[in-house]
C-alpha positions, -999 to +999 in steps of 0.1 A: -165-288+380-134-295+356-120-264+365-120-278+402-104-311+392-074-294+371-050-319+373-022-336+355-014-374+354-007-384+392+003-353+406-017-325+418-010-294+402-029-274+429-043-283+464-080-274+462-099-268+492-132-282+489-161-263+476-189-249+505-216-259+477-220-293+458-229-291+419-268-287+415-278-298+379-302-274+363-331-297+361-336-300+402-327-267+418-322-266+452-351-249+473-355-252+509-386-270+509-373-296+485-345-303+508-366-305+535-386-334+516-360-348+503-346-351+544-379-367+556-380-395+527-340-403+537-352-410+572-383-426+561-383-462+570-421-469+556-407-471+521-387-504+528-412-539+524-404-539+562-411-511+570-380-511+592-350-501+566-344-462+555-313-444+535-303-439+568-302-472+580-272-477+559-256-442+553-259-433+589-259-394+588-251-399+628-215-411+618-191-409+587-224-413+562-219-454+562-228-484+588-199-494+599-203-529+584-183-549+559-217-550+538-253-535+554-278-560+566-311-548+547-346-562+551-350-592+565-315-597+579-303-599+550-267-591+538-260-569+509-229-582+482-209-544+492-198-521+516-219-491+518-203-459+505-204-430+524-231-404+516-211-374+528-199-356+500-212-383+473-226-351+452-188-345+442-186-384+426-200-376+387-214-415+388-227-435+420-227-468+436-192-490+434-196-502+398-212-470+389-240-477+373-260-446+380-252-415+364-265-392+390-279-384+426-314-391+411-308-423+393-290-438+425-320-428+453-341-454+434-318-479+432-321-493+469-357-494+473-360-526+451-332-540+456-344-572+474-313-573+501-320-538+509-352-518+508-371-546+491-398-534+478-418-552+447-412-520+424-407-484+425-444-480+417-454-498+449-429-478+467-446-447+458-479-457+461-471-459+498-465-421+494-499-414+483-507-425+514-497-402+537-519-368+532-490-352+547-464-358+513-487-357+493-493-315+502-457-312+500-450-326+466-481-307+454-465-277+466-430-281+456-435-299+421-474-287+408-482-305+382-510-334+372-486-361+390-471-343+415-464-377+436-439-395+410-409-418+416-388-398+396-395-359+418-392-384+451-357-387+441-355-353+426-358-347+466-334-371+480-307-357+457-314-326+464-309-334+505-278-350+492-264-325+479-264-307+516-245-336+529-204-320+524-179-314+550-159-280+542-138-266+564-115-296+572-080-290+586-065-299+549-091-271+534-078-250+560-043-255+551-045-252+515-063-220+518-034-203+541-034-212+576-001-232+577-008-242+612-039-262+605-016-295+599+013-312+619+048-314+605+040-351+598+009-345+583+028-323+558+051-352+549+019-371+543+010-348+523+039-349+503+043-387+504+010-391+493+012-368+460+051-377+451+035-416+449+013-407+426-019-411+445-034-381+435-037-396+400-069-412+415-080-396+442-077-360+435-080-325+454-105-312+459-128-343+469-100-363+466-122-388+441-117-396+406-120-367+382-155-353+374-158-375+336-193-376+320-197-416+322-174-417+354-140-424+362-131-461+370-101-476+381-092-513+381-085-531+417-066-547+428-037-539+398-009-556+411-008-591+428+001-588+460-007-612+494-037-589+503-055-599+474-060-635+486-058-625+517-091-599+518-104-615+488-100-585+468-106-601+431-136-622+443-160-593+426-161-587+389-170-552+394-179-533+373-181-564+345-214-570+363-232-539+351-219-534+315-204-572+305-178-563+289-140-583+302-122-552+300-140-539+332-136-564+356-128-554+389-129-518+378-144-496+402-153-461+409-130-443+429-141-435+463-135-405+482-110-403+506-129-369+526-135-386+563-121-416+552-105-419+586-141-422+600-160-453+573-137-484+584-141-508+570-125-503+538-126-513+503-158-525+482-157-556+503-154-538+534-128-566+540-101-542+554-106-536+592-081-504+598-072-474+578-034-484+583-041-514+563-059-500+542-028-476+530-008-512+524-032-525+506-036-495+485+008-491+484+014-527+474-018-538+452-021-504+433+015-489+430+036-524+437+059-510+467+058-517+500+057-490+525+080-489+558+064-480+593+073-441+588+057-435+556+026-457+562+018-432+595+028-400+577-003-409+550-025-419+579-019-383+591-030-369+568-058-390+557-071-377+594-068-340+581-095-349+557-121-351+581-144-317+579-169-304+603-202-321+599-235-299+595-260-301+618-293-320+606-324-321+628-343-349+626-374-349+603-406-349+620-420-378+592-462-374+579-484-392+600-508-417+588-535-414+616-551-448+627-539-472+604-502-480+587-490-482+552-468-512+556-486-544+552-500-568+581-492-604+575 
């Protein structure tokens, strides 16, 4: 992965197309049938306290991997504290979640099924008992994982990740570019291009994914840098960031850099979700991070070619999900 991410301070040194396979750690191979799992528990909404909230109900593999929303509206109605990154392409990020506070695919599948503004449940163990009711997952994590505890937490996730990991769009009109077909972008997608590296943006978000570099313990930036009237404005400083996870002052409002790869399609923007259009968002980004101001001309050319990071989207068949035959695993009241 470093060798994909060979860059020097601000500038790309070379315009990477992205990879057609995510990095698979060596402890959860990918298999077919694991994906497969993996799949049905992301559309499985029996593993929320409601019974109504799934992985997809907030990273909406339908659309650009997100909901649309400045924060998702969990169980119960109620509203989580963050926008909801996209999904697509999240196995290039070497840390999830804003703040990044899990190391890994794995770590983050668990995270949102007991968080009480999202999945809800009690505990991860009630979670998976909920598994061990349904004859039909239980067979397949017998035969994918063997073992004496074959339904655990931690090969549940081992499954989501591995799903995850599916979830990348090559072949985008910039990957097609970079890799020789000079017709594949506009002339003013080109000066975007050029506008975008000679201001120094691919310091953060870098070719190919354009995210932050692949560092064991993440990459985090803070935001906003510069005062500027956005930050009152969209409230930008309102979160502490990544403060909240570790405690220490030096890494308030530091964040993990997000992808830009279909960035045109996850409005709204920022970890607030307080920035409605993706034209805003690039004068947000101009005056709060680099401290210039952008003119009509240059704002579009970056636009431009923020568009030519959309990729084609694999197609995903629904999951037909276990049955439980005559009665329900989620709790009458």
């Amino acid at each position: 992965m470093a060798a994909m991410l060979s860059m020097s301070a601000g500038f790309a040194e070379e315009w990477l197309p992205l990879p057609a396979n995510s990095p698979v750690p060596d402890d959860n191979p990918q298999t077919a049938t694991r994906i497969e799992l993996g799949k049905q528990l992301f559309f499985d909404p029996r593993f929320s306290s409601t019974g109504t909230v799934s992985c997809n109900s907030c990273h909406n593999l339908m659309s650009g991997g997100d909901d649309s929303r400045a924060t998702s509206i969990g169980v119960h109605g109620l509203a989580g504290p963050r926008n909801a990154p996209t999904v697509w392409n999240a196995a290039f990020h070497s840390v999830q979640f804003w703040d990044g506070r899990a190391a890994s695919l794995e770590e983050q599948a668990k995270g949102p099924v007991v968080a009480q503004v999202e999945m809800g449940m009690r505990s991860l163990d009630d979670a998976i008992s909920r598994v061990r009711r349904i004859p039909g997952y239980v067979d397949q994590f017998r035969q994918i994982f063997g073992g004496d505890n074959p339904v655990s937490v931690d090969n549940a996730a081992r499954a989501v990740a591995a799903f995850e990991r599916t979830l990348i769009t090559p072949g985008s009109a910039y990957d097609r570019y970079v890799m020789g077909d000079k017709t594949a972008m506009s002339e003013q997608q080109q000066r975007g291009m050029k506008r975008f590296n000679a201001l120094g943006c691919t310091g953060c978000h870098r070719p190919p994914a354009f995210t932050g570099p692949w560092l064991p313990g993440g990459f985090f930036v803070t935001f906003p840098f510069h005062d500027s009237p956005y930050v009152a404005k969209y409230k930008l400083r309102d979160d502490m960031g990544r403060e909240a996870v570790t405690g220490k002052p030096e890494d308030r409002h530091k964040y993990r850099v997000p992808t830009l790869r279909n960035v045109a399609l996850t409005a709204p923007y920022f970890h607030n979700g307080g920035v409605a259009t993706l034209n805003e968002a690039v004068q947000v980004m101009a005056a709060s991070q680099l401290g210039i101001k952008l003119d009509t001309g240059e704002s579009a050319d970056i636009v431009a070619f923020l568009n030519t990071l959309t990729g084609p989207f694999p197609e995903i068949a629904l999951p037909r999900l276990p049955p439980t035959p005559g009665e329900s695993v989620i709790p009458v009241n």
